[in-house]
N, C-alpha and C positions, 0 to 999 in steps of 0.2 A: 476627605476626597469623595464626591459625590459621583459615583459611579453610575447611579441607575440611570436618568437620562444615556447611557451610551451602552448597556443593555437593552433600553426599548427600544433603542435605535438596531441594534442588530439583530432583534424579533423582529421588528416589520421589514427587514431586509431577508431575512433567511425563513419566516415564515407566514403563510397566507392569516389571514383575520380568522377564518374560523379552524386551525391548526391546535390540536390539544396539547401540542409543543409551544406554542407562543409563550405562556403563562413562564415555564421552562425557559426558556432560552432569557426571558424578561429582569428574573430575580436571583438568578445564577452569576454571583461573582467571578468573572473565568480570571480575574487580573488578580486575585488572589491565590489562582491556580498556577497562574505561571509569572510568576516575580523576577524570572531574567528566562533570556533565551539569546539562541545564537543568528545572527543577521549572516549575510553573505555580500560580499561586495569585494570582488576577487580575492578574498580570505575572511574565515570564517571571526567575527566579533560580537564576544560578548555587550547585553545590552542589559541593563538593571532598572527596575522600573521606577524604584525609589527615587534613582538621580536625576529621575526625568516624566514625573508625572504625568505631563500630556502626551508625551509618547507612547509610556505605558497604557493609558486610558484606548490612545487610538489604535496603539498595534493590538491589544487583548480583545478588542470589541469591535476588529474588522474582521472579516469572510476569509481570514488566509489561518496556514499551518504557521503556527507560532515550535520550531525547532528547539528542541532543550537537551539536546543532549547529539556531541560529535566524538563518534569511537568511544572512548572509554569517559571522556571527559562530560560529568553535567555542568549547565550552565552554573547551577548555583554555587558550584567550587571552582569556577574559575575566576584566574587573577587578571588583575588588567593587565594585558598585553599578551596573554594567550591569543593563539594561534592553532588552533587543535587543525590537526588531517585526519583525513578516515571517511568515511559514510556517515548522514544521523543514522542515530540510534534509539531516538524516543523524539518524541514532540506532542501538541496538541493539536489534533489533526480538526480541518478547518470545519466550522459548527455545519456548514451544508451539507457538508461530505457524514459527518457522523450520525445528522437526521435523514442524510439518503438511503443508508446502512440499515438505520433501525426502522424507517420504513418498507424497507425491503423484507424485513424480519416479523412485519405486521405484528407486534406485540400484543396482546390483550392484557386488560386491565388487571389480572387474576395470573398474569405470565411471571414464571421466575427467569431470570435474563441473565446468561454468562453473557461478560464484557471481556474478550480476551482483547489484551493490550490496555494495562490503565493509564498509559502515559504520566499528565496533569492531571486526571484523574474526572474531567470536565464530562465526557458519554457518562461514564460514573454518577456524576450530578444530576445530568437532564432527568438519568432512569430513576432517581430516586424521588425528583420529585415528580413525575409523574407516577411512579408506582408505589413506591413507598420501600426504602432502604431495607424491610427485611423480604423483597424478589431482587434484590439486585447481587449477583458475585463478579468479582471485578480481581483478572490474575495479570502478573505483566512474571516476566525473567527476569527484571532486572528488580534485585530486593532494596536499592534504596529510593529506586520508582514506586514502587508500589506503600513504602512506608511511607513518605513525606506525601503523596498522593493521601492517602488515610490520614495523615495529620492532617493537610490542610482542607479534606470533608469536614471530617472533625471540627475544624473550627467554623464552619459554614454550616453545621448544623445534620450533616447526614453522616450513619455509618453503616456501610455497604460493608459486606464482607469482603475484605482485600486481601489478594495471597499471595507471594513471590513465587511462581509455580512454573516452569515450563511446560506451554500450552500445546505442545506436540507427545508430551509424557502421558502419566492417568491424569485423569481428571477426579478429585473425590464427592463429586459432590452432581444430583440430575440437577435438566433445567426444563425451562419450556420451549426457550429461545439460546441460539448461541449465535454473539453475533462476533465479529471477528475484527481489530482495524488493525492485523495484520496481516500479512498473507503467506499462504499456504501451499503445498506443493507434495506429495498430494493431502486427501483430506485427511487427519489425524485418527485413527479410530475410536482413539479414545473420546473424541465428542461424539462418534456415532452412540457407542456406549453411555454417555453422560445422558444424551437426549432422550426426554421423555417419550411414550409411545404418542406420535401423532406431530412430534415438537419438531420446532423447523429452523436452519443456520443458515445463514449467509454470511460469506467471505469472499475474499477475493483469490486468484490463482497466481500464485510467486512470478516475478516478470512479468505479469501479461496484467490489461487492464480489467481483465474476467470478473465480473461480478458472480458468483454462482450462490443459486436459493434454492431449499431443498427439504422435502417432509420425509423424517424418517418413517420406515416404510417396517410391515412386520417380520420381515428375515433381518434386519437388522441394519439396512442400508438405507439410502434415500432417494428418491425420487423431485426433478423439479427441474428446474429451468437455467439456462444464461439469460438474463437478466438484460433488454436492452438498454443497459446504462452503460457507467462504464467506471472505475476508478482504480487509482494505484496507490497500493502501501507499503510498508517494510514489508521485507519478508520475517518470519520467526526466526528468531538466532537460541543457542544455546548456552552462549556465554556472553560477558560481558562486553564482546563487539564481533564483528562478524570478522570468520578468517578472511588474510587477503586474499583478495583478488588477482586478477592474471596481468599483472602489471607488464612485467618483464617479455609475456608475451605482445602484449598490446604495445612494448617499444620495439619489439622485433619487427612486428606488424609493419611500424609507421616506416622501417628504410630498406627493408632485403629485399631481395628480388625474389619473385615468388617463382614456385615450379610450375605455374600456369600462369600466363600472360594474355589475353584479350580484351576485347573492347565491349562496352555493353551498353544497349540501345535504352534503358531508364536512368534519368538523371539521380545524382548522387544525393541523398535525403538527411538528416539527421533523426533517426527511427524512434527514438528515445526520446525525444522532446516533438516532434511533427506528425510522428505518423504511428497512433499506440496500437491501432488496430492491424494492422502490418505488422508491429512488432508483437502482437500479443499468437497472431496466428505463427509465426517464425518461432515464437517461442514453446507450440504445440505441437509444431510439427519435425523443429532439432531444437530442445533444449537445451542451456546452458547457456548460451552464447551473453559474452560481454560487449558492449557496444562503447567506438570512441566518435568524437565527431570533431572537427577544425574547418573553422572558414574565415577566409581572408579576403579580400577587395576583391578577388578573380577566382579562387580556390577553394573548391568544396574537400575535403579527405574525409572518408568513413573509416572507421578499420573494426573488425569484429575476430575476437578471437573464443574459442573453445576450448577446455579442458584438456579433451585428449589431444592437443598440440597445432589443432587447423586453425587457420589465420585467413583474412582478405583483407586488402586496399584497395577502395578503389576513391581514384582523385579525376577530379573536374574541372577543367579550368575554362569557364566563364561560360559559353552553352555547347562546348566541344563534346562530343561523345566521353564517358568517362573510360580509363583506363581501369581495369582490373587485375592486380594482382593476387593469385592463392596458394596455398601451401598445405599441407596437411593430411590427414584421412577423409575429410568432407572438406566438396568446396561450398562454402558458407555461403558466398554472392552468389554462386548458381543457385545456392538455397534459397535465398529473398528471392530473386526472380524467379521462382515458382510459385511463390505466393503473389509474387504482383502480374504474372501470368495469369493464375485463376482469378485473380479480379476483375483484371478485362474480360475475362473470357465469359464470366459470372455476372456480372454488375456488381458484386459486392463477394465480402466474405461469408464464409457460414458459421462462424462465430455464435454472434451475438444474436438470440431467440433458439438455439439449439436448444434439443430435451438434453438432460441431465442423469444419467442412473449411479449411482455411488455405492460400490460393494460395500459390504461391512470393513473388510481391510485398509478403504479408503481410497479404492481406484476408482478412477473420474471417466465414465465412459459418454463422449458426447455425440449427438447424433442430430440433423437436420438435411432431410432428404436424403439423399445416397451417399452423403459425405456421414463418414466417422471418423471416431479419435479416439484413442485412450490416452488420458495423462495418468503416469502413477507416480513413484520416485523417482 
């Protein structure tokens, strides 16, 4: 199977001619890296590449996250006819997104590089071979990701140091760079601690599309920017799939009648797929919150619900004012519509190009003009 014509194809798609990543992205097997993954097509199905060569070739060597793993279930143990539910829980997060990352991280040639999250173990590759497998450490949670990830470098010729570690735990090991393709909430201290004096992380912020880059600074914290990019990853779990979710409430959500009833002048959006940056500042200014979305020929329904027991719905049918119902200790809709308040009010959010200060313990103080934040846990 000649693979390389469909790696040079997806270097001069993902990066410019004079890109020190091209060479990288060009001779990097990724379909060796991921030999099944899970498709989506109103239930999750596994896909094998063996059985199906040109697909394999096209899905490994286009611009998209190749999924490999649903709740507890990786691709490569499932049987046909699996049906796994749950959340992913690993994948091979798409080659632009991981050279946007390590761009962000401005690596030097002489950099040692933590890779938290090895997935398929593919950011693992690029860094080796542009730097040379002994700067690269590469940790995931999950220890039969991180093994079969080291098997198949292994067989592709690089060996990075790979380690089943939970990436919010210590870290044993300094670096130069820590770059992150999960996300975080707040910063770990234990990479403040890892990073070299001068050395610089980028990650992203749990729920939110927050890119945030950062030089550790000499009291032990860092300094640096939100980033105006933007991207979304896992967040870090501790075990082998993340606890559930607020199921039961988000069914309460969709039929009770709430103990506040009103009407609300912004049309009904789906936050989670349309609108990140809404959702990223909602997520900074009341954390938690789960988001559901349904739309039908005439019917919009949102429903959001939180931890400590507050819920909203609000439904829209066709360009009618929506209905909102709430419940709880917060009302959640009045919460969006203060953020899509200061939008009009503002022309935009303060989000994205805000400065950055990061204590040693890993609170995330952000600041742009007179607006501030803390995110901590």
């Amino acid at each position: 199977m000649d693979w390389h014509p469909y790696a040079h194809a997806l270097a001069g798609r993902v990066t410019h001619p004079g890109s020190r990543w091209r060479d990288a992205v060009a001779n990097i097997p990724r379909h060796h890296l991921v030999p099944a993954w899970w498709t989506w097509n109103d239930r999750w199905k596994v896909r094998r590449g063996p059985d199906d060569e040109a697909a394999w070739l096209d899905a490994a060597y286009s611009d998209r996250t190749l999924v490999t793993k649903i709740g507890t279930l990786h691709a490569d143990h499932a049987e046909p006819g699996d049906e796994p539910t749950g959340r992913p829980t690993s994948s091979s997060t798409l080659p632009t997104l991981v050279l946007q990352m390590y761009r962000h991280a401005r690596i030097g040639e002489k950099d040692t590089v933590l890779d938290v999250g090895v997935g398929s173990g593919y950011g693992a590759a690029l860094l080796c071979h542009l730097l040379g497998e002994d700067q690269v450490i590469s940790i995931d949670v999950d220890n039969y990701v991180t093994t079969v990830a080291a098997r198949r470098l292994a067989d592709i010729g690089y060996h990075p140091r790979i380690a089943p570690l939970d990436a919010t735990g210590t870290i044993p090991w300094a670096a130069d760079r820590i770059v992150a393709m999960v996300a975080v909430r707040p910063i770990p201290a234990s990479w403040l601690t890892a990073l070299n004096p001068g050395g610089r992380l980028v990650t992203t912020i749990t729920n939110t599309s927050l890119i945030v880059s950062a030089v550790k600074t000499a009291d032990g914290g860092a300094v640096g920017t939100v980033e105006r990019d933007w991207a979304i990853f896992m967040k870090t779990r501790t075990g082998g799939d993340y606890p559930p979710g607020l199921t039961g409430l988000v069914a309460t959500a969709r039929t009770a009648e709430g103990e506040h009833v009103a009407m609300t002048h912004y049309p009904v959006l789906d936050i989670e797929e349309d609108a990140w940056e809404l959702r990223s500042m909602l997520e900074v200014t009341c954390p938690g919150i789960e988001h559901s979305y349904h739309e039908d020929a005439s019917t919009r329904t949102a429903v959001m619900v939180h931890p400590d027991g507050s819920w909203a719905r609000a439904v829209q049918v066709d360009h009618a004012r929506p209905v909102v119902h709430q419940a709880g200790p917060h009302r959640l809709w009045d919460e969006l519509d203060r953020v899509r308040d200061y939008w009009l009010q503002h022309g935009s959010l303060p989000l994205y190009g805000a400065r950055v200060r990061i204590t040693p313990d890993g609170t995330i103080h952000l600041q742009r003009g007179r607006w501030k934040a803390t995110i901590t846990g």
